[in-house]
N, C-alpha and C positions, 0 to 999 in steps of 0.2 A: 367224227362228223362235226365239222366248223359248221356257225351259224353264218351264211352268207347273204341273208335277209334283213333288210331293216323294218321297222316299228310300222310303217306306216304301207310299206309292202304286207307283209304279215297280215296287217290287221283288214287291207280291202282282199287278200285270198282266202280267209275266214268269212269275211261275209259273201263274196261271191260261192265260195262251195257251199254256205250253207242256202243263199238264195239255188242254186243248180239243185241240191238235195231237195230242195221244197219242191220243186217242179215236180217231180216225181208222187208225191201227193194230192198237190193245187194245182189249177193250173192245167196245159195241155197233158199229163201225168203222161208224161212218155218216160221209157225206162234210161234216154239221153241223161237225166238229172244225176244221173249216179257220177258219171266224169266229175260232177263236183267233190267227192272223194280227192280228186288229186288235191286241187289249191286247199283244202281244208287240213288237210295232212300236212302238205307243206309249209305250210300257214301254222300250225301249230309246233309242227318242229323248228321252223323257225331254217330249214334249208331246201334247197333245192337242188334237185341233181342236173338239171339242165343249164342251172348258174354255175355247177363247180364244171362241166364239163367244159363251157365256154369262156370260162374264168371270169364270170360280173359276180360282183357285190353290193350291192343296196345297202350293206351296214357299215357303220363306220370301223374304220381299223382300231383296235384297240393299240391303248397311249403303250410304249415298252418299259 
């Protein structure tokens, strides 16, 4: 598993899943907040299977 995410992708799907997580607590608490699970997951590994499946990259290529 290649990291296909860059720094700055990464970092707003960690705060968006964890804002969607909060919803689930605050907020309208509907059990929707849980979908935040995905970006925060992805967001922490740092890949996305929907980028390798369509072949994007948000990080940069490493130098050879």
């Amino acid at each position: 598993m290649r990291v296909n995410e860059g720094s700055i992708d990464r970092f707003l799907r960690v705060v968006i899943g964890i804002v969607l997580i909060a919803l689930v607590f605050v907020g309208p608490k509907t059990p929707w907040g849980w979908v935040g699970i995905v970006p925060l997951v992805t967001g922490l590994a740092g890949f996305c299977p929907a980028y390798a499946l369509f072949g994007i990259r948000t990080c940069k290529l490493p130098k050879p």
